[in-house]
N, C-alpha and C positions, 0 to 999 in steps of 0.2 A: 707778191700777189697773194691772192688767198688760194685756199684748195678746195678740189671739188667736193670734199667730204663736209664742206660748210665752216671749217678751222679758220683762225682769226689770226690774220697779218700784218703787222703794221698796225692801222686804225680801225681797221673796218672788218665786214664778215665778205667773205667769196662767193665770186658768182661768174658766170660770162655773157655772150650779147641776144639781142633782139639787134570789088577792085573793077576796077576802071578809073583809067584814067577821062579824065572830062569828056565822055562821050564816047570813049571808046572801050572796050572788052580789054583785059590786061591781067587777067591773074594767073593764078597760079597754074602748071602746068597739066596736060594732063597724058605725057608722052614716056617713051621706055627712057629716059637719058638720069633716071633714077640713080643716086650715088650711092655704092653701099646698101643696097634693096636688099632687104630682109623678105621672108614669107614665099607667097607662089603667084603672087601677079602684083603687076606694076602699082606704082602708088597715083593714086586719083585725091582729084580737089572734092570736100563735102566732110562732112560730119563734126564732131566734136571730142577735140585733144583732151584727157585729164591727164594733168599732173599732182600728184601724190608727194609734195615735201613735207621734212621735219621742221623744215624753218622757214618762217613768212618772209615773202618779201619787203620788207622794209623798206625804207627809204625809197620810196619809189619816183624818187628828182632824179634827174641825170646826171644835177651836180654833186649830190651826195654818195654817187655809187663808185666804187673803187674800179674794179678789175674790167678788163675788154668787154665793152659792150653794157657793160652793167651789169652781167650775169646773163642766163638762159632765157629768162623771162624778159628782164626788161631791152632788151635783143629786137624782140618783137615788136618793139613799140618805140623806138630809140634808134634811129639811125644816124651815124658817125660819118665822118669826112673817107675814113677808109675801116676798113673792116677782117675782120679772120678769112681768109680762101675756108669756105666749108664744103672740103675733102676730107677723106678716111685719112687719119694715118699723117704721116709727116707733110704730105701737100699740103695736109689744114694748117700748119706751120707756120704759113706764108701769110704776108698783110697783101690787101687787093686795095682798090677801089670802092667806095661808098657811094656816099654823094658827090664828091667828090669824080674828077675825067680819070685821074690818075692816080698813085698814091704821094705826090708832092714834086715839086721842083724846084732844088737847094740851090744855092750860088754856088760859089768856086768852093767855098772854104764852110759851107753848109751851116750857116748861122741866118742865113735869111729861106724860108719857105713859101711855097706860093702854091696854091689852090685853084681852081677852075670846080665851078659848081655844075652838077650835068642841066640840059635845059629839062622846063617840065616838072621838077619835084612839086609837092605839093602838101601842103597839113592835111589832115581831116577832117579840116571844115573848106577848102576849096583853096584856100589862098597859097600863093608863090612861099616856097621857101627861098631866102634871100642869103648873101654872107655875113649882112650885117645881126641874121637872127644865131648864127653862127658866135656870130664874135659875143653877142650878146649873152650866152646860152656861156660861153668862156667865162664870162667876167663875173657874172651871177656867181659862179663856181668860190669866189677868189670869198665872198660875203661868210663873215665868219656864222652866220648863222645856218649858213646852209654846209658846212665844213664836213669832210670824209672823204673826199676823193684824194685820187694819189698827185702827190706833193709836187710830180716832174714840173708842171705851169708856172707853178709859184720858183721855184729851183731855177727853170730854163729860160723866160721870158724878160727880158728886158723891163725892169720895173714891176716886176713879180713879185717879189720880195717886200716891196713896198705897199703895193696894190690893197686896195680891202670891201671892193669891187664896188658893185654901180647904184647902192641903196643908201650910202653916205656922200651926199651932194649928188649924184647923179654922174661921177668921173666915168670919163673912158679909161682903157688900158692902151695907150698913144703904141705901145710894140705889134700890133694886132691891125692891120691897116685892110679896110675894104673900097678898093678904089672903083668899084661897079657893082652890083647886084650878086654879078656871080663868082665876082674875084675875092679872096680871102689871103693876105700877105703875115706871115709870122717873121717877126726880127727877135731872136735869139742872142744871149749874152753869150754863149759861147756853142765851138762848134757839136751839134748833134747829129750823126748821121743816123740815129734809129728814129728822127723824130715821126715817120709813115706811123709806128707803131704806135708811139703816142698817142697820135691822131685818131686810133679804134675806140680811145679811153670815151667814157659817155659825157665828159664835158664839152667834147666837140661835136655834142648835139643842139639842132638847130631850136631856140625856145621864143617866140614871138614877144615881145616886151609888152604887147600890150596885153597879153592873156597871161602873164606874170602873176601871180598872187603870192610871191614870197614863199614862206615855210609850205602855206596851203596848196601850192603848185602842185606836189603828188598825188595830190588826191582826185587829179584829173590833166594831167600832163597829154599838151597838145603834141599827140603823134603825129613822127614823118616815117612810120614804119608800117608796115602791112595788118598792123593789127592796133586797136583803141581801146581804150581802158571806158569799160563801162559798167565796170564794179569792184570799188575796192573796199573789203569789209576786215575791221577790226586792225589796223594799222597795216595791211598788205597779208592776212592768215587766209584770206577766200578773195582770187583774185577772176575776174571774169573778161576777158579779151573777145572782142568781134570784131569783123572785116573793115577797114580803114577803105573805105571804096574810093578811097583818092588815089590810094599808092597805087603805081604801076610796075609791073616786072620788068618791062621796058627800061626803066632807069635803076632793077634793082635784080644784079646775077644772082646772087648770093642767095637769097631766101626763097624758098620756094615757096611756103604760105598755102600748105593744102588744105589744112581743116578750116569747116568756117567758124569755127569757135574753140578757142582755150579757156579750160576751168581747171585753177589751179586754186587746188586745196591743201591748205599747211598745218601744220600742229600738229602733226601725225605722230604718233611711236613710228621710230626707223625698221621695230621687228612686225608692225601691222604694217606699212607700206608693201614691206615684202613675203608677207601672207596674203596681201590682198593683189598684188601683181603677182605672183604663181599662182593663185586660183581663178585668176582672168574672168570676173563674174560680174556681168551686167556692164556698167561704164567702165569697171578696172579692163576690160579685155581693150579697150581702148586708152589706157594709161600706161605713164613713163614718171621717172622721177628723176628730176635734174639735182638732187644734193644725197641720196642714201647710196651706200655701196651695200653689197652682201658683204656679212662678216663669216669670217673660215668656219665657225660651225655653219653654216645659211648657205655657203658655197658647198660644203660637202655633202650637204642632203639635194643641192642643185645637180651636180654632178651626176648624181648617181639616177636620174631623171634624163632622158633623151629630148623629152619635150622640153621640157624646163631649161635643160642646158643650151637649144636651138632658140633660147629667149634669154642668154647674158649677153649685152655688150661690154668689150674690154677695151680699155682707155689706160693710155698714159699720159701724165702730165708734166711738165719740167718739175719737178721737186727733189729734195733729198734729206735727208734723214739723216741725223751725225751726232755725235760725241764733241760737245764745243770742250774746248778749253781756255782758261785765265790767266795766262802767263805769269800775271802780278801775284797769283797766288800761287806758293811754294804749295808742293814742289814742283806745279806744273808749269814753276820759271824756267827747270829745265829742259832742253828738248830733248835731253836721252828720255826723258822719263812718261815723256808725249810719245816719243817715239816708239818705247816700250809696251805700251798702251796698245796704240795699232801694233805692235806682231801679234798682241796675245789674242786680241780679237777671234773670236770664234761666229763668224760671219752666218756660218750654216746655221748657228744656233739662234742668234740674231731674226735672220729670214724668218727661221719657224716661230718662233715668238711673235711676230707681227701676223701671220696666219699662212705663214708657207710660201712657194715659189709662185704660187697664182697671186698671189696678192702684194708680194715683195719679190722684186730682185737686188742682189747683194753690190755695194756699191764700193769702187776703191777710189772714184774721181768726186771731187766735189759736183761739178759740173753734170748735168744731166747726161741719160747715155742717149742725146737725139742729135743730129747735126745740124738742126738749126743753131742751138748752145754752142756749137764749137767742140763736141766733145770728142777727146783725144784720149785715148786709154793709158792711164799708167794705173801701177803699183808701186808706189815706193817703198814700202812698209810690208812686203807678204807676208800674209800669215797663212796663206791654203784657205782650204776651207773650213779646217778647224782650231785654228790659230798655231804661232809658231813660239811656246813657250822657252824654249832654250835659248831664244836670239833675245824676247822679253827681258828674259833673269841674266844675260848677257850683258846687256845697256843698263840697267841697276844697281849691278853691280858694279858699273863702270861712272855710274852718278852717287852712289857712294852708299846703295841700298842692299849691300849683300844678302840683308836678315829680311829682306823685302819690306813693303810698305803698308801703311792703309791709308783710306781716304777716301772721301765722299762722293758720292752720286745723285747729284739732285735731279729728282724727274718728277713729271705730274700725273695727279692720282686719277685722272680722265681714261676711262678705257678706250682709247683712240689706238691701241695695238701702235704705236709711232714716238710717244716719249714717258709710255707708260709703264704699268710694275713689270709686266711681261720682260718687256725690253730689258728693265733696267737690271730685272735677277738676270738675263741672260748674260749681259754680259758682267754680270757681280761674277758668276759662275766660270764663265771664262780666264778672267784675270787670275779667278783662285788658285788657275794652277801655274801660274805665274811667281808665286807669292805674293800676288798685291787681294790685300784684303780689300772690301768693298761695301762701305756701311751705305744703306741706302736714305735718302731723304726724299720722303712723298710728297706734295703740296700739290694743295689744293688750286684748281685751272687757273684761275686770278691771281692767287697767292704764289705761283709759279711763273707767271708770264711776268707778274709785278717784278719778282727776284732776278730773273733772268735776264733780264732787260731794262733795268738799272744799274750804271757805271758803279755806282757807290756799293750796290748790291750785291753783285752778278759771283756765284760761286766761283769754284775752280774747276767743276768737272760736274758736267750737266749734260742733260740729252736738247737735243735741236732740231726745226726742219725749217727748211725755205723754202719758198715757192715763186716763180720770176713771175711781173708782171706782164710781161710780154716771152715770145721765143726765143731769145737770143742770150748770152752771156753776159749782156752789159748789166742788166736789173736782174743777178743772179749775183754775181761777184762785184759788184761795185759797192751794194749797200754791206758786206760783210769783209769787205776786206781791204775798202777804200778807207784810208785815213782823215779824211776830212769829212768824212761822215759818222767821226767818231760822235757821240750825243754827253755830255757832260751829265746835263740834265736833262732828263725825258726819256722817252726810249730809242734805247739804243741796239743795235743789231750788230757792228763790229768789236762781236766777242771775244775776240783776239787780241783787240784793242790793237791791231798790226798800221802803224802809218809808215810806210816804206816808201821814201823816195821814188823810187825805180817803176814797186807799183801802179802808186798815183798818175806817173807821167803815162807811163800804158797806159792804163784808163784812158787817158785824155787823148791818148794819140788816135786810139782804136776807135772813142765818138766819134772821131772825125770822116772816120772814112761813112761813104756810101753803097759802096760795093760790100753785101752782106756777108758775101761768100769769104770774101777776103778778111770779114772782121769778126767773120766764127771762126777760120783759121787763127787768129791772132787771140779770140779770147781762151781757144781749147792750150794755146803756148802757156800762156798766163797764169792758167788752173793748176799746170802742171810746176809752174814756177813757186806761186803759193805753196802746194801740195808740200813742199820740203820743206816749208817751215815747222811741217806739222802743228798746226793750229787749230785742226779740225781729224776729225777720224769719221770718214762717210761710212756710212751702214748700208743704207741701201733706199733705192727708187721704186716708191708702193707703185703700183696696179690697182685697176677698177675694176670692179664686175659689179653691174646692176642689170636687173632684171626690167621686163618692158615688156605690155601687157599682150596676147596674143593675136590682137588684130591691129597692130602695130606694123608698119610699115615703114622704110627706106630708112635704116638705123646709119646714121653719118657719126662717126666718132673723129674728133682729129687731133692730133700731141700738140696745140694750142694748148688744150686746158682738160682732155680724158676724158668728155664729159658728151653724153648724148644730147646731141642739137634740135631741139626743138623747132628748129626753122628749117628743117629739114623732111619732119615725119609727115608719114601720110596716116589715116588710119581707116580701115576695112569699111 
């Protein structure tokens, strides 16, 4: 998945999701059952939301949008079969209900899924949301011109792979079956029990065939969400959102939809965002930013501010931060010398390099530290807090490096504090007293993601982060440590290049289940099973702190994705 700081994974850039009903009153609330209420009285329906990003919303199709929901904004205006629970804190964790009665109902062996549509949904222009615009809103997705969204459809569906969606001859996708208006039946090539979570992705947004206009669709995309696009300017840089007076809260728990208007303004410098949200001046006292964080100098002048600091929301999100390794490349074919690696590690030092313990905590598991991931604490490698240099130069010399070693650290010259020069002296500096010398190699963002993720390419010893597309283990350790997701050509993300038997089969055992509980249990086993290969050295799991403007109300943060919900706020 991508991250909340706007970093790019896989294909695409990060984001997360987005009245009266026909004659009746239905909007947004106006009661104390506030989640996470910020300020000194409850949040009310009325006024106008700004949003202050660094980066436009683009693509603004459903099929082109990667991560849950589509991102913050298209959230708004994009409603999915099921959706994030938007609670503080790890209940936001959890997938709910959408449009959707429930969040799915698998056969015995969870390769076939079935949907129930709630009755009542409706566009923006008056008309039934049906399954068949469901399915249709699917397939569109598969059309290579409309291409960015994440790959699980193409991967998971029965003749996915094949598919090249419904603007060449006009094919259906025959796996995808709606046998009534509000039925929607998915047949799976093999077993998935996360596919609920799937289901939040923004291709399972419902898109009328006949209001279709191809690539041009974005540029006025028929909502089923509480809010309508009725201004997109400059490819998504000034975006203008008002009241969908079709959508009802009746059929929709999740969003609360208090303001009656979103203006979201992009192209911002990330350090004017957050001058102009700590001065709270005119509209800003009514703005939030769904992609800047404060950076450690920006948090320390926050801190020391009472006000200001009673206006940072903090967020985490499933991600991690690491030291990959190339096995193919000496000498990190050996595992003492991986191993070595992690003791010398100076964690502490690590932390402060990325902007301190507000912004990073130090990480010894691949796996996030949330339990929806499955996360199970080990250490296999200690090194304290400031690494364990004598058990290093122990294994070196036992790999046959008595006089110690050198060799390369490739990282990007991005000042993202995550795999940049900060990090990379820290730990140059660390290993030094190890004897491992530590020459560094800068490249430039492109020039780094291009190297790092190319099989032909891919150094021996580089910095890393992942990010799940959903909460759980499976899309956290499958694309990095599954072997048949190895990529020859293209990119590639199983830097280990590790195809393990034993792995693979976990993997497949653990889709299968649907009791989630029981398959974070099995994926926090699994992390820990990897962990001894040493393939990887975690550093550590960043922290959010953003600022939000002071007439800002009911701040919902949840470890979905760290990020403030804009389908949550109210504002003064």
């Amino acid at each position: 998945m991508r991250h909340p700081s706007v970093r790019a994974r896989r294909v695409a850039a990060v984001s997360v999701s987005l009245v009266l009903a026909a004659g009746a009153a239905a909007c947004g609330p106006e009661d104390n059952d506030a989640k996470g209420s910020s300020g000194d009285s409850a949040p009310h329906r009325g006024g106008t939301l700004t949003v202050l990003n660094s980066n436009p919303q683009q693509d603004f199709d459903p099929a082109r949008l990667y991560t849950s929901g589509g991102g913050k904004i298209p959230s708004l205006v994009f409603r999915t079969l099921t959706t994030r629970n938007r609670e503080n804190g790890a209940a936001g964790a959890e997938v709910v209900p959408d449009l959707a009665t429930d969040t799915g109902r698998p056969n015995k062996d969870a390769t076939v899924w079935t949907y129930t549509l709630k009755e009542g949904l409706k566009y923006e222009d008056g008309t039934p949301i049906t399954s068949a615009d469901i399915k249709y809103g699917i397939e569109r997705s598969f059309a290579a011109e409309l291409s960015g969204g994440a790959p699980y459809l193409r991967d998971w569906l029965i003749g996915g792979a094949d598919y090249q969606g419904p603007y060449q001859g006009g094919k259906s996708l025959d796996s995808i079956g709606t046998p009534d208006e509000r039925t929607i039946v998915f047949h799976l090539n093999k077993p998935e029990g996360e596919f609920p979570f799937l289901a939040t992705q923004t291709q399972f947004t419902p898109v009328p065939k006949a209001k279709d206009k191809g690539t041009k669709y974005e540029e006025h995309p028929v909502s089923s969400g509480p809010y309508k696009v009725v201004k997109n300017e400059n490819d998504g840089e000034r975006l203008v959102l008002e009241r969908n007076t079709y959508w009802s809260a009746s059929t929709d728990a999740e969003r609360k939809a208090y303001p009656d208007k979103i203006d979201v303004r992009s192209g911002i410098d990330s350090s004017v965002i957050n001058q102009r949200l700590a001065a709270s001046q005119g509209t800003d006292a009514a703005a939030v930013t769904t992609d800047t964080n404060l950076g450690p100098a920006e948090l320390a002048k926050v801190t020391g501010d009472r006000e200001l600091a009673s206006r940072v929301g903090t967020g985490r999100f499933g991600y991690t931060d690491y030291i990959a390794f190339n096995p193919k490349v000496k000498p990190f074919d050996d595992v003492r010398v991986r191993q070595a690696i992690s003791y010398a590690l100076d964690r502490s030092s690590v932390v402060n390099a990325a902007g301190g313990s507000s912004l990073a905590e130090a990480a010894t598991t691949f796996l996030p530290n949330q339990k929806s991931y499955g996360y199970e604490p080990y250490d296999l490698f200690p090194a304290g807090a400031s690494g364990n240099a004598a058990k290093a130069e122990e294994l070196l010399k036992a790999a046959g490096h008595a006089n110690g070693l050198t060799v390369t650290l490739t990282h990007s010259n991005s000042k993202d504090f995550e795999t940049s020069p900060e990090i990379a002296t820290a730990i140059q500096d660390a290993l030094k007293k190890a004897g491992i010398t530590v020459k560094l190699e800068g490249l430039e963002e492109n020039d780094y993601a291009d190297k790092i993720h190319g099989a032909k390419t891919e150094p021996g010893f580089f910095l890393a982060h992942w990010g799940a597309d959903w909460p759980s283990g499976g899309p956290f350790l499958a694309p990095i440590f599954d072997g048949r997701q190895i990529v020859e050509d293209g990119a590639n993300f199983n830097t280990g290049f590790l195809d393990d038997k034993s792995v693979n089969a976990e993997i497949d055992a653990i889709n299968k289940l649907t009791d989630l509980d029981e398959a974070a249990k099995r994926w926090g086993a699994l992390d820990k099973k990897i962990g001894a290969q040493a393939l990887t050295v975690p550093l550590f799991h960043p922290v959010y702190k953003r600022l939000y403007g002071k007439d800002v109300r009911n701040i919902v943060i949840s470890d979905w994705d760290g990020v403030l919900d804009p389908s949550q706020v109210a504002v003064k």
